[in-house]
N, CA and C atoms as an extended XYZ file, in Angstrom:
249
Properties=species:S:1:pos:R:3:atomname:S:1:resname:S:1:resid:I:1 pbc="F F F"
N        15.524       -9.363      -28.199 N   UNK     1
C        14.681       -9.270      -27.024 CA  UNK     1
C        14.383      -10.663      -26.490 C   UNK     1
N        14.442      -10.805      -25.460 N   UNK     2
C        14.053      -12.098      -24.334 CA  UNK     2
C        12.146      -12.385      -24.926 C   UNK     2
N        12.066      -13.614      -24.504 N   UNK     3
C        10.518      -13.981      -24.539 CA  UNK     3
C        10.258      -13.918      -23.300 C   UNK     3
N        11.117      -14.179      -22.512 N   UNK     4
C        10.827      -14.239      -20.666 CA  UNK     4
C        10.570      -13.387      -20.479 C   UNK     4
N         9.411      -12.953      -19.221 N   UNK     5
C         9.341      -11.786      -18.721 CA  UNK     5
C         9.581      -11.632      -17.295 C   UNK     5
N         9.994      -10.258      -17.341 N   UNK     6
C        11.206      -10.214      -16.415 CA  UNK     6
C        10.614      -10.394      -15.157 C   UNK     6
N        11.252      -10.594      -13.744 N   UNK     7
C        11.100      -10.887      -12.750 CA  UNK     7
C        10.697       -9.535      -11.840 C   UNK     7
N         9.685       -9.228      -10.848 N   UNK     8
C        10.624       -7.841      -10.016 CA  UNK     8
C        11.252       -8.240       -9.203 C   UNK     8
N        12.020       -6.928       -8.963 N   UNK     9
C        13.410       -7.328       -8.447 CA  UNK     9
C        13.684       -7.789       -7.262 C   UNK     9
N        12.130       -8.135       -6.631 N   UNK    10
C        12.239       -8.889       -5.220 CA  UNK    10
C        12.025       -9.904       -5.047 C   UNK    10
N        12.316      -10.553       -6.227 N   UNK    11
C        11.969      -11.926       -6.817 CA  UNK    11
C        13.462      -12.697       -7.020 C   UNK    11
N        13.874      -11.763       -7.500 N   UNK    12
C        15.513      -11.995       -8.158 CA  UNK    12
C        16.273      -12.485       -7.059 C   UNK    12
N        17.602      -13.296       -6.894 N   UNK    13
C        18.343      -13.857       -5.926 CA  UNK    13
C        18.761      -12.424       -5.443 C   UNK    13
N        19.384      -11.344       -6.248 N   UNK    14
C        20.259      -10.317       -5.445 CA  UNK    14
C        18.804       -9.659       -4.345 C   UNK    14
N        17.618       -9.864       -5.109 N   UNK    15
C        16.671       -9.175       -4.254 CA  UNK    15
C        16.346       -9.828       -2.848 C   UNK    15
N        16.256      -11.523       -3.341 N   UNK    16
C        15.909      -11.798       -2.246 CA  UNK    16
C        17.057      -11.812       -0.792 C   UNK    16
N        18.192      -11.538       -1.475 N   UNK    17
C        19.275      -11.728       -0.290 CA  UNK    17
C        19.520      -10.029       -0.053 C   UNK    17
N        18.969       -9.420       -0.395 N   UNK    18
C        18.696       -7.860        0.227 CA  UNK    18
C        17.720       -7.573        0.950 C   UNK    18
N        16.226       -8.221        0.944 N   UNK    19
C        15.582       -8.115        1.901 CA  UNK    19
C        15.655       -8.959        3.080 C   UNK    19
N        16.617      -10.024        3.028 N   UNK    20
C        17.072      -10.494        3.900 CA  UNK    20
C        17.332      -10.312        4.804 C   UNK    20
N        18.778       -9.715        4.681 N   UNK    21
C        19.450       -8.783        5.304 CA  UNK    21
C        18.659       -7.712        5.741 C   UNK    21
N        17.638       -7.111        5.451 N   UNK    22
C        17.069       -5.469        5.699 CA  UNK    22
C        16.458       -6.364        6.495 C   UNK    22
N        15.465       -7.431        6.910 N   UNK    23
C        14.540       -7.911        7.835 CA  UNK    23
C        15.732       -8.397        9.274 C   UNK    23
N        17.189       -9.254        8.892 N   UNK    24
C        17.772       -8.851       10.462 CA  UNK    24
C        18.340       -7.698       11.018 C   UNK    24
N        18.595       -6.875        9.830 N   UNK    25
C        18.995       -5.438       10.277 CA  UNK    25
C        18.111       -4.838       10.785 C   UNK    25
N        16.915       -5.244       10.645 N   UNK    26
C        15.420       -4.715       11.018 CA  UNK    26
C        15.737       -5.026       12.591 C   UNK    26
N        15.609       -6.246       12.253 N   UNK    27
C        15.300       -6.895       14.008 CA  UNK    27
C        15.932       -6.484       15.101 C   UNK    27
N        17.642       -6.280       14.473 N   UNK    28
C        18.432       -5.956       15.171 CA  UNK    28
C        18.063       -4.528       16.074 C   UNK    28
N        17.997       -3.823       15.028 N   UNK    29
C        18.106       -2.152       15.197 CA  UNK    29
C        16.926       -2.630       16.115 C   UNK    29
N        15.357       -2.800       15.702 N   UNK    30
C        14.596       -2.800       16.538 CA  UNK    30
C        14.674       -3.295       18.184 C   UNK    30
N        15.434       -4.483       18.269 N   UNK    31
C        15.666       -5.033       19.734 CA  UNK    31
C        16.006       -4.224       20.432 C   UNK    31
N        17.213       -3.519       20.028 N   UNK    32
C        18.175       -2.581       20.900 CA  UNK    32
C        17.522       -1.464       20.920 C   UNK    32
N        16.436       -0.654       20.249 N   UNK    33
C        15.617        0.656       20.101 CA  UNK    33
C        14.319        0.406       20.369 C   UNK    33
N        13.915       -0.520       20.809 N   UNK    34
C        12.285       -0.965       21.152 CA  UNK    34
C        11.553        0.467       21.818 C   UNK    34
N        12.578        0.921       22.958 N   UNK    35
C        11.183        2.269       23.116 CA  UNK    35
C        11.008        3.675       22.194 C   UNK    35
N        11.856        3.426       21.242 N   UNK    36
C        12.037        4.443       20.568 CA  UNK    36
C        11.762        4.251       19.002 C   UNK    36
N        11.154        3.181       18.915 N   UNK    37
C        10.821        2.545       17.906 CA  UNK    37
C         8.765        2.759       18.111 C   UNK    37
N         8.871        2.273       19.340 N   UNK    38
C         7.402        2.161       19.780 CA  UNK    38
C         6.682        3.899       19.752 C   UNK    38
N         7.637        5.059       20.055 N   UNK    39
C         7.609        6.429       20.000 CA  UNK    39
C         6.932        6.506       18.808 C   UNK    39
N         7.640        6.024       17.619 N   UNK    40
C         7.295        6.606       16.344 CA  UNK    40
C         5.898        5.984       15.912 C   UNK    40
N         5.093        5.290       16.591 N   UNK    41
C         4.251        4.548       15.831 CA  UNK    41
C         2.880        5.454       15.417 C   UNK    41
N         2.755        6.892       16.561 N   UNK    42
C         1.488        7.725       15.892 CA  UNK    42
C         1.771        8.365       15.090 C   UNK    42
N         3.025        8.330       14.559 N   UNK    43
C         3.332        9.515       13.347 CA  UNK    43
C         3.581        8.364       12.237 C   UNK    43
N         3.900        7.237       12.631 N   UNK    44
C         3.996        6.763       11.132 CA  UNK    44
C         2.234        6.459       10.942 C   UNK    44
N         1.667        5.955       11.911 N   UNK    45
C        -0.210        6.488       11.560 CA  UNK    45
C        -0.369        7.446       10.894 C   UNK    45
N        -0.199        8.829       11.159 N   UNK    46
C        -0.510        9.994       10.737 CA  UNK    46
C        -0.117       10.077        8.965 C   UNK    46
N         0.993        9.540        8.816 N   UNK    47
C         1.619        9.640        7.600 CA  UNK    47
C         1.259        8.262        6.508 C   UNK    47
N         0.630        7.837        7.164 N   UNK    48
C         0.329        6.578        6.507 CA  UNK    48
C        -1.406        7.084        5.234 C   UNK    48
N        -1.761        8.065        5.614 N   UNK    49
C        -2.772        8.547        4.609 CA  UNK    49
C        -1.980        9.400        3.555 C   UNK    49
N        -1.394       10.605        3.934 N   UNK    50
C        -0.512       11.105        3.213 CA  UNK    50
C        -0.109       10.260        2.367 C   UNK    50
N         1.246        9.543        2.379 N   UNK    51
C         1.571        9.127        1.864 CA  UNK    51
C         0.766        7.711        0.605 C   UNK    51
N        -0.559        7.013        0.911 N   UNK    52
C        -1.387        6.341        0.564 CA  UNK    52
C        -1.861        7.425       -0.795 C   UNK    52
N        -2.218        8.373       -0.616 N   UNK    53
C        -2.507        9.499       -1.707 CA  UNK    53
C        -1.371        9.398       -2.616 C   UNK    53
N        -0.082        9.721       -2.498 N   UNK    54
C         1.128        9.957       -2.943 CA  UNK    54
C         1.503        8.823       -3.921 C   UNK    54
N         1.479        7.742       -2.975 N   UNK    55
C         2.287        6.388       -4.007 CA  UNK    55
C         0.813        5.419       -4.488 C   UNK    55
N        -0.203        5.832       -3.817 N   UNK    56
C        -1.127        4.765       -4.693 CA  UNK    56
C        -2.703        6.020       -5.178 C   UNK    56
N        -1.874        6.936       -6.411 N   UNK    57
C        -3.004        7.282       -6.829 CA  UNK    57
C        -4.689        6.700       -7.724 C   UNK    57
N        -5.424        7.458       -6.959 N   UNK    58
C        -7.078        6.785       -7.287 CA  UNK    58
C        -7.158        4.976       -7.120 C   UNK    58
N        -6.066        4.852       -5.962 N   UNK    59
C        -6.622        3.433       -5.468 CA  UNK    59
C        -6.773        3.290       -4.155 C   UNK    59
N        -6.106        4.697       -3.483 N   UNK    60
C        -6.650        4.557       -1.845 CA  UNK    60
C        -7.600        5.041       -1.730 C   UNK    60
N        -8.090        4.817       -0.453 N   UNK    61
C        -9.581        5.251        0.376 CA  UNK    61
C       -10.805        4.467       -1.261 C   UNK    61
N       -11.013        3.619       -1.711 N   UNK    62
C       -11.614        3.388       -2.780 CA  UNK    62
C       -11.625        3.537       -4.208 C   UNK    62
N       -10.700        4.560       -4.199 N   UNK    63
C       -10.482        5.347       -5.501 CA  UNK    63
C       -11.466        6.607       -5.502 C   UNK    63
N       -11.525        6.976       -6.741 N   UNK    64
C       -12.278        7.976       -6.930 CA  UNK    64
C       -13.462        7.657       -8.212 C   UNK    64
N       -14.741        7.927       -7.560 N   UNK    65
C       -15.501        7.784       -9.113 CA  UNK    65
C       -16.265        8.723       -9.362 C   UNK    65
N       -15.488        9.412      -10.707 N   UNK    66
C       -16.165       10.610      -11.361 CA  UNK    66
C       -17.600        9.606      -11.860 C   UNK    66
N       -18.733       10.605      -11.904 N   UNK    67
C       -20.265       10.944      -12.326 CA  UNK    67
C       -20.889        9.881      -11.420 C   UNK    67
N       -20.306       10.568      -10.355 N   UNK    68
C       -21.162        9.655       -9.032 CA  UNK    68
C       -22.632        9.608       -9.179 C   UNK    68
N       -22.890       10.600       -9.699 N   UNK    69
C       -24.883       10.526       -9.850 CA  UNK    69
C       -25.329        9.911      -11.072 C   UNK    69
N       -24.590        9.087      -12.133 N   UNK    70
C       -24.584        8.062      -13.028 CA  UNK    70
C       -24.765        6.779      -12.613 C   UNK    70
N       -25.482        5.768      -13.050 N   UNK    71
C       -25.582        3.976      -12.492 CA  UNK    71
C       -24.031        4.062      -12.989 C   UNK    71
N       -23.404        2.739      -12.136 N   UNK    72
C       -22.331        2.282      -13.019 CA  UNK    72
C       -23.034        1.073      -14.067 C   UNK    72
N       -22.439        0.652      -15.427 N   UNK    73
C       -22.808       -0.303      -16.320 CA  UNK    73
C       -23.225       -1.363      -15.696 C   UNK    73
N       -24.274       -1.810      -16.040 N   UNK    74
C       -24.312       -3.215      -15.328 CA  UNK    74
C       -24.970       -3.419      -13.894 C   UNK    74
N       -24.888       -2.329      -13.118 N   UNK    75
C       -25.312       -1.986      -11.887 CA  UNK    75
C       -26.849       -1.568      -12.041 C   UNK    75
N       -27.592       -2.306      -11.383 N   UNK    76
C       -29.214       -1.493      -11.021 CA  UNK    76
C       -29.291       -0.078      -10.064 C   UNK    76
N       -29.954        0.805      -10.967 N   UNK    77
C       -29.696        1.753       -9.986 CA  UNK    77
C       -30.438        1.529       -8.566 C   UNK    77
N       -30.188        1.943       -7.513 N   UNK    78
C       -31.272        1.810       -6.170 CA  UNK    78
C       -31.934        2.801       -6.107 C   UNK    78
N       -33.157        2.818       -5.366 N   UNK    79
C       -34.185        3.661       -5.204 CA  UNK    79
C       -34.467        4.093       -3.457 C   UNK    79
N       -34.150        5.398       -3.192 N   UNK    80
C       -34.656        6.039       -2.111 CA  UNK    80
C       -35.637        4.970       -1.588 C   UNK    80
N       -35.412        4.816        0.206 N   UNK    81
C       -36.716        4.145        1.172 CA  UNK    81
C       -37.778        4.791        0.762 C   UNK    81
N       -38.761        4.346        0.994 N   UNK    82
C       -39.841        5.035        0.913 CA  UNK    82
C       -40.432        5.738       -0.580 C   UNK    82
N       -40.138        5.158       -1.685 N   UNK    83
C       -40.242        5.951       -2.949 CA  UNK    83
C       -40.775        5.096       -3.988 C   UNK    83
């Protein structure tokens, strides 16, 4: 086994000369498709929560914290205005 630890792979030379390429292929496609590019932008909104659920569970919208009516450690609890 290696002591190094490994790179991700968008780090790596083959990676970085693949996103390379995907950012002028980007540009390209985009120049020549600009109004049809600009079309898609309320649906990739729309899908942008969806998908936030999907690939980043209990870290979108804040996460989630079970025994919400618990202090967290360390935290002072607060007290109702007026109480």
């Amino acid at each position: 086994m290696s002591d190094q630890p490994r790179l991700p792979w968008w780090r790596t030379r083959g990676g970085v000369a693949a996103l390379g390429f995907g950012l002028v292929i980007a540009f390209f496609v985009l120049r020549e498709h600009y109004a049809h590019a600009l079309g898609l932008l309320p649906y990739l909104l729309l899908l942008a929560c969806p998908l936030m659920h999907l690939l980043m569970p209990h870290h979108g919208h804040g996460g989630h914290q079970h025994g919400r009516g618990q202090a967290e450690e360390g935290a002072p609890r607060r007290r109702a205005p007026g109480t």
